[in-house]
DRENPA-3360 file (N, C-alpha, C; in nm, 2 decimals, always signed):
BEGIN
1 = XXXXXXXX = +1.21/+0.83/-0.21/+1.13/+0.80/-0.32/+0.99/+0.87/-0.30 ~ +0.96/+0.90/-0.41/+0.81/+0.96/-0.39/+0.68/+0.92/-0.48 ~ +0.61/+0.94/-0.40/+0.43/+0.87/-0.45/+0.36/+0.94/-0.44 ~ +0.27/+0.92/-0.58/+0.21/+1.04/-0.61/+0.09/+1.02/-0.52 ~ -0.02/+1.12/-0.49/-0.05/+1.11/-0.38/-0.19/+1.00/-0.37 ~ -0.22/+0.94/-0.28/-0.32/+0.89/-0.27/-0.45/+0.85/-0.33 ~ -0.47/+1.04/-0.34/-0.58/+1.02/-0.38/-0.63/+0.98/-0.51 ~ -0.48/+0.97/-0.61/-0.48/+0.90/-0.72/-0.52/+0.78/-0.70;
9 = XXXXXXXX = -0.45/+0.70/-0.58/-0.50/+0.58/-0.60/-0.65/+0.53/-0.56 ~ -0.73/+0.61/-0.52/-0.85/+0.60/-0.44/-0.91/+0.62/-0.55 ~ -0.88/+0.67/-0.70/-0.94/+0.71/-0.81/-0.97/+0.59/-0.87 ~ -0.82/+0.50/-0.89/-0.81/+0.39/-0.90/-0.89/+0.27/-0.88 ~ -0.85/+0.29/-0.70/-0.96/+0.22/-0.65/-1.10/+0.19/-0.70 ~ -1.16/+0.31/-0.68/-1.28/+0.32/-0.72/-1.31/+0.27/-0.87 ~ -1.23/+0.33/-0.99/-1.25/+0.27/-1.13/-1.26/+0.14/-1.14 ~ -1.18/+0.04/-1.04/-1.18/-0.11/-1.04/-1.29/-0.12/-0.96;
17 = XXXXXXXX = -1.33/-0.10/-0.89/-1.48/-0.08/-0.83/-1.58/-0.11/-0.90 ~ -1.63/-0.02/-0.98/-1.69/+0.05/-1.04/-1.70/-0.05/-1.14 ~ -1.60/-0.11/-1.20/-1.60/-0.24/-1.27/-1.63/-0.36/-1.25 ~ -1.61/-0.41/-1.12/-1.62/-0.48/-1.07/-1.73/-0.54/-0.99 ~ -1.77/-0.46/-0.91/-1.91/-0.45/-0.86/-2.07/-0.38/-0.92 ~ -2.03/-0.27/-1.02/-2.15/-0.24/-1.08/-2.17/-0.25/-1.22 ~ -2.06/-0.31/-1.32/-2.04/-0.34/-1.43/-2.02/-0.24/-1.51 ~ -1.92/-0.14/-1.45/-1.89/-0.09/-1.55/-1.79/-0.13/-1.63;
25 = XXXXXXXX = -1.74/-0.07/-1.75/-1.61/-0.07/-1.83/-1.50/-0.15/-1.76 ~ -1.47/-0.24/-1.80/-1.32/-0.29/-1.73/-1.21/-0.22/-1.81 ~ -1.14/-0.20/-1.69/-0.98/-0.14/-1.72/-0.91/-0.22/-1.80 ~ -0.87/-0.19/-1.95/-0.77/-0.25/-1.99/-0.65/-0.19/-2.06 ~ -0.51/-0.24/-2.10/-0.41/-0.16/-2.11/-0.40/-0.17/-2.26 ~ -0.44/-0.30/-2.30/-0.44/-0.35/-2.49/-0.54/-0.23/-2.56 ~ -0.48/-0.26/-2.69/-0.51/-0.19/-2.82/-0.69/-0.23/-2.80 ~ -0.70/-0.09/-2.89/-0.90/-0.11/-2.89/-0.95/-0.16/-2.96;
33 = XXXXXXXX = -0.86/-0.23/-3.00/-0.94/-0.35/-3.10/-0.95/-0.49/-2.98 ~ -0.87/-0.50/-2.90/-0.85/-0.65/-2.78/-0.99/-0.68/-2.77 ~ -1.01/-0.79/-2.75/-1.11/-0.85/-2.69/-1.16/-0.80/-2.54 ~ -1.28/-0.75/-2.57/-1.32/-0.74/-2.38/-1.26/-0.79/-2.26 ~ -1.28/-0.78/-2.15/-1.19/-0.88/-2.04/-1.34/-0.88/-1.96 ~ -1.34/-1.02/-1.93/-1.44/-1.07/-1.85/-1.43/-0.95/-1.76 ~ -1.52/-0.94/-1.62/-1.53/-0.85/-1.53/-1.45/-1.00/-1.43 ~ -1.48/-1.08/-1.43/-1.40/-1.22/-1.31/-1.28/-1.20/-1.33;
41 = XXXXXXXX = -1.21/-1.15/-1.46/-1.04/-1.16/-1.48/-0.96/-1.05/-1.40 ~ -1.10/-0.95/-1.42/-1.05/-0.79/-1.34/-1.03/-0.86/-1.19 ~ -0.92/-0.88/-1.13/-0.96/-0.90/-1.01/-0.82/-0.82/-0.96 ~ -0.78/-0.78/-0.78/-0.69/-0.79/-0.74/-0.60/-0.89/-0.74 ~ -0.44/-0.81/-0.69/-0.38/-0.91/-0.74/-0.40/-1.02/-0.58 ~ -0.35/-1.12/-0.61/-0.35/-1.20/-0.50/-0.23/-1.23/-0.37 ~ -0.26/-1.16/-0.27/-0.19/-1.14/-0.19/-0.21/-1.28/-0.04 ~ -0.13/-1.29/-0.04/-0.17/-1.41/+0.08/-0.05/-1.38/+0.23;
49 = XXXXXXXX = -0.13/-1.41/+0.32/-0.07/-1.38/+0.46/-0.09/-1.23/+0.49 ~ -0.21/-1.19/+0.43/-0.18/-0.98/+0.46/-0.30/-0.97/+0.48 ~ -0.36/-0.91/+0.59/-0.50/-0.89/+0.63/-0.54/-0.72/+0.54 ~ -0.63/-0.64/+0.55/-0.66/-0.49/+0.49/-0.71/-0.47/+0.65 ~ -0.66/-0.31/+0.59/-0.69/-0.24/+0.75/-0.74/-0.08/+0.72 ~ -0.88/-0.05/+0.73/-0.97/+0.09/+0.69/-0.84/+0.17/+0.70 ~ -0.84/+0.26/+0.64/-0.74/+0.41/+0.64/-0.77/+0.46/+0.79 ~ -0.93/+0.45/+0.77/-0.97/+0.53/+0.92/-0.93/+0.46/+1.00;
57 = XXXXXXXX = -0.91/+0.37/+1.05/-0.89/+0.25/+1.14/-0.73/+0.28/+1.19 ~ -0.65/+0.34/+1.10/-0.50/+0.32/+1.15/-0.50/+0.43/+1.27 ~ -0.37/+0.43/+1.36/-0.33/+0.54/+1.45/-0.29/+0.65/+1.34 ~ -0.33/+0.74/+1.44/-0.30/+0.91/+1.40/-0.16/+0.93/+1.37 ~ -0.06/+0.82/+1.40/+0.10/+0.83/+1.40/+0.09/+0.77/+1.24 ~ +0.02/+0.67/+1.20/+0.05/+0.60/+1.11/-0.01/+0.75/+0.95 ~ -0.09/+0.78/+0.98/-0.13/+0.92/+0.88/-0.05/+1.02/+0.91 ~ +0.01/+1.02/+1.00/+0.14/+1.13/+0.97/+0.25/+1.11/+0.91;
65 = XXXXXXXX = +0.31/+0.99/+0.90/+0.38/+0.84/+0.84/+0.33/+0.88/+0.64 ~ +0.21/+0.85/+0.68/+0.15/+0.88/+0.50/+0.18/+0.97/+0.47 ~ +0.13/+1.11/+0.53/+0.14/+1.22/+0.50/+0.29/+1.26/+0.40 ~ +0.39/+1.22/+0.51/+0.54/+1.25/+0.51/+0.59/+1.16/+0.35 ~ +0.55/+1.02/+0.38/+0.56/+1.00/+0.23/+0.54/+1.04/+0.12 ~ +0.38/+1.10/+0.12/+0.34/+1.17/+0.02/+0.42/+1.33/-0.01 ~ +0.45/+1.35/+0.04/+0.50/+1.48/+0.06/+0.67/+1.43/+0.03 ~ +0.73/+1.34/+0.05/+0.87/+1.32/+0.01/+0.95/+1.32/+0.14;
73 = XXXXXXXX = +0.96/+1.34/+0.24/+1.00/+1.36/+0.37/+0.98/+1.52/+0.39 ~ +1.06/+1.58/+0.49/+1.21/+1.50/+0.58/+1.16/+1.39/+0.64 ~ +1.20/+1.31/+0.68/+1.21/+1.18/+0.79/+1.25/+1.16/+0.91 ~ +1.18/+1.17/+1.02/+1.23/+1.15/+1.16/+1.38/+1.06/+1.18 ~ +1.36/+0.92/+1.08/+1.44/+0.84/+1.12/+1.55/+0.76/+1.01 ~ +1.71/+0.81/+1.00/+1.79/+0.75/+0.88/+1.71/+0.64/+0.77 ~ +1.66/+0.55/+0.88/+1.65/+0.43/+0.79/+1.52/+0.44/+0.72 ~ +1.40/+0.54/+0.71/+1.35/+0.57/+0.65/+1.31/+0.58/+0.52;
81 = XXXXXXXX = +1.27/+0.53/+0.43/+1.23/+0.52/+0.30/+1.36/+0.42/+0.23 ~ +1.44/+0.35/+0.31/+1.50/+0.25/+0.26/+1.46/+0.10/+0.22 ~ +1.55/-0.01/+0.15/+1.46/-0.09/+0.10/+1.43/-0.20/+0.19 ~ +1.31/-0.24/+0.18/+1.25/-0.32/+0.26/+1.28/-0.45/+0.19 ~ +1.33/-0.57/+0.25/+1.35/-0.66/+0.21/+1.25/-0.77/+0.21 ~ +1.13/-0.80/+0.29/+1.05/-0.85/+0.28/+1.12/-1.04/+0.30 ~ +1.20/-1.01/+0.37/+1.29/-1.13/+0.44/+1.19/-1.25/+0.51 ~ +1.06/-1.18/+0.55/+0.96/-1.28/+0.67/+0.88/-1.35/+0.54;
89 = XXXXXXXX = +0.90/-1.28/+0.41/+0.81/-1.35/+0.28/+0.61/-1.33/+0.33 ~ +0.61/-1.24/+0.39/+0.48/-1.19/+0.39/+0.41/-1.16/+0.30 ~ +0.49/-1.08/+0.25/+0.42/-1.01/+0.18/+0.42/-1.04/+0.00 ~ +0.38/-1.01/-0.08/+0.36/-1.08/-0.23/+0.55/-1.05/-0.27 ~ +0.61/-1.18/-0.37/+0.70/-1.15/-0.37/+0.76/-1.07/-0.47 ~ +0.80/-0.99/-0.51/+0.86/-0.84/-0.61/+1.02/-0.85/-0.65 ~ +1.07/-0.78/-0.70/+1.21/-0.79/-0.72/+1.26/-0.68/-0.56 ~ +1.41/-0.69/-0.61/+1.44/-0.63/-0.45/+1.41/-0.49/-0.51;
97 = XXXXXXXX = +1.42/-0.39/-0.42/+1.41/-0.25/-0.39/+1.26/-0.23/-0.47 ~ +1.17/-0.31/-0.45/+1.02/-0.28/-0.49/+0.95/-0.23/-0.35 ~ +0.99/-0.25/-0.26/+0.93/-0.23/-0.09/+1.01/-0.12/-0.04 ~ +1.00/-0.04/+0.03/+1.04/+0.06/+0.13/+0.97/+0.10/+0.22 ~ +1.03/+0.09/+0.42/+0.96/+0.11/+0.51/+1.00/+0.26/+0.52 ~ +0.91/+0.29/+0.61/+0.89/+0.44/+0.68/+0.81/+0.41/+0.84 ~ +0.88/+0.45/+0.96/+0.86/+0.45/+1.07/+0.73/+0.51/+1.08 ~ +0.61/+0.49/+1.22/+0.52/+0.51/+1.25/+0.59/+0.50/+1.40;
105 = XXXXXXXX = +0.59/+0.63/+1.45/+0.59/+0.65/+1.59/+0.54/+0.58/+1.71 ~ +0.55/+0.51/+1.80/+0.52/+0.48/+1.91/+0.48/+0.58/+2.00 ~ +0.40/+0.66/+2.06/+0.40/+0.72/+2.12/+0.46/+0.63/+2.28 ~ +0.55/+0.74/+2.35/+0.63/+0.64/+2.49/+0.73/+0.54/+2.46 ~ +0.76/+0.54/+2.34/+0.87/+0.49/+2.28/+0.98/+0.53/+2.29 ~ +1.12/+0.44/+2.35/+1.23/+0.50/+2.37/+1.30/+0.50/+2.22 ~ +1.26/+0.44/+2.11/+1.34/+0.36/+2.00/+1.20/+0.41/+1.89 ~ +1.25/+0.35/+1.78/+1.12/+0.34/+1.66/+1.03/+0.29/+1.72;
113 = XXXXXXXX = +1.01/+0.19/+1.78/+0.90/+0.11/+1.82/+0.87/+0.02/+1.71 ~ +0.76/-0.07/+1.68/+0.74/-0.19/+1.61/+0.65/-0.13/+1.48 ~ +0.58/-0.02/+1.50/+0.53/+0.01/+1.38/+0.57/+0.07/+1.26 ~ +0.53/+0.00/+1.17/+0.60/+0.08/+1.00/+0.49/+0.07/+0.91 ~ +0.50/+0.13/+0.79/+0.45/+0.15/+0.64/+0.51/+0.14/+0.58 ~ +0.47/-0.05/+0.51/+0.54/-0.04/+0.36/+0.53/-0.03/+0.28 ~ +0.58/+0.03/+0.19/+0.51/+0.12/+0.02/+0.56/+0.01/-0.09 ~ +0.49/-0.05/-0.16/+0.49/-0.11/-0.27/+0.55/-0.02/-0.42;
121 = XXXXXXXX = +0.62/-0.06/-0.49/+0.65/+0.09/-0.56/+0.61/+0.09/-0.69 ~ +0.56/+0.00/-0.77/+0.48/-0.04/-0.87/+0.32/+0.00/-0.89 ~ +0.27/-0.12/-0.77/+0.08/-0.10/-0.73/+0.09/+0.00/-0.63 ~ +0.15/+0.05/-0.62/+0.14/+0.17/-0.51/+0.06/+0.15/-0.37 ~ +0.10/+0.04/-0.32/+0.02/+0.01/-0.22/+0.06/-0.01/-0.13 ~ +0.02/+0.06/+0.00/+0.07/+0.08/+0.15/+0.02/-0.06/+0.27 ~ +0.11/-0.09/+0.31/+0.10/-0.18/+0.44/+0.16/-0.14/+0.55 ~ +0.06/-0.16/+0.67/+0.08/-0.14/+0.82/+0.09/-0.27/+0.87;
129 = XXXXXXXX = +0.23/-0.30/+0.93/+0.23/-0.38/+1.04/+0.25/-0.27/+1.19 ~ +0.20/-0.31/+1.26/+0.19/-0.30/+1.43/+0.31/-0.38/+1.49 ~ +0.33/-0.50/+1.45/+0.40/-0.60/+1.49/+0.60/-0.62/+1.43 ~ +0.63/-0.48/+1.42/+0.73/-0.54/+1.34/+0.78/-0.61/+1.22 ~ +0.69/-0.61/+1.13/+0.69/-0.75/+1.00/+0.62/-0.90/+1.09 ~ +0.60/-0.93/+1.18/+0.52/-1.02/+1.20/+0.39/-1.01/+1.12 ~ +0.32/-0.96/+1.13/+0.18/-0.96/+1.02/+0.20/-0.85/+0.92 ~ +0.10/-0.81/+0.83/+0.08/-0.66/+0.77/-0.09/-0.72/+0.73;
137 = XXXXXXX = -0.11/-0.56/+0.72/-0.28/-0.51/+0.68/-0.21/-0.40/+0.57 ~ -0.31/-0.48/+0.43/-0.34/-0.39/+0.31/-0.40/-0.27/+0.35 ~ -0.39/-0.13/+0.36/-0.45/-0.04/+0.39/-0.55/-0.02/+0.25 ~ -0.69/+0.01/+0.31/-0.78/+0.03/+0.19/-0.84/+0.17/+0.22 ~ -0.82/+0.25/+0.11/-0.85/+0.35/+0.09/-0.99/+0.42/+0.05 ~ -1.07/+0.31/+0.07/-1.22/+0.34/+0.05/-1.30/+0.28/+0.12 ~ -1.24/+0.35/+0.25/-1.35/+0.32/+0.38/-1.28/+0.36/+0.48;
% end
């Protein structure tokens, strides 16, 4: 599966930003006649049990991981861009095949190791766990 690239979403980002915090224009999808939307309604969606984690902040394995998605593969590892089931209920809940991991190398690792990125396929939004699906961090793209 492929995602368009990032920096779309940092565009994104920023427009709900930009809304949000300095008043501009709120993003809306209705006809131009709709009524305004408060700037409080604009909000993210609500995610619970998932920490954010700086882009800069990830390992150098985990940006090469991004990279590869963005770009479509090849993929180091079969199971690669397959569907993430989201079985530990971490993460917000979606229909099935809305989630797909992609390995993050261990450097010294005889195996995958514990780290992955999982790609949301709707909000296009990337999650790093370290821990195997024990935790995940929202990766934020503007900082």
């Amino acid at each position: 599966m492929r995602f368009p690239p990032r920096l779309s979403r940092i565009g994104a980002v920023s427009a709900l930003a930009a809304a949000v915090f300095v008043g501009g224009p709120a993003l809306t999808t209705g006809p131009a006649s709709a009524a305004p939307v408060a700037h409080s309604a604009v909000a993210a969606p609500q995610i619970t049990d998932v920490g954010d984690i700086c882009q800069s902040k990830l390992p150098p394995e985990a940006h090469d991981t991004l990279d590869l998605i963005e770009q479509g593969g090849p993929y180091p590892y079969p199971q690669d861009g397959t569907v993430f089931e989201n079985r530990e209920g971490i993460l917000p809940d979606h229909d099935q095949g809305y989630y797909h991991e992609y390995t993050v190398k261990t450097p010294g690792s005889d195996d995958r190791g514990a780290r992955r990125i999982v790609t949301g396929e709707k909000d296009q939004e990337d999650y790093y766990t370290a821990d195997h699906y024990a935790s995940f961090d929202l990766v934020d793209y503007t900082c």
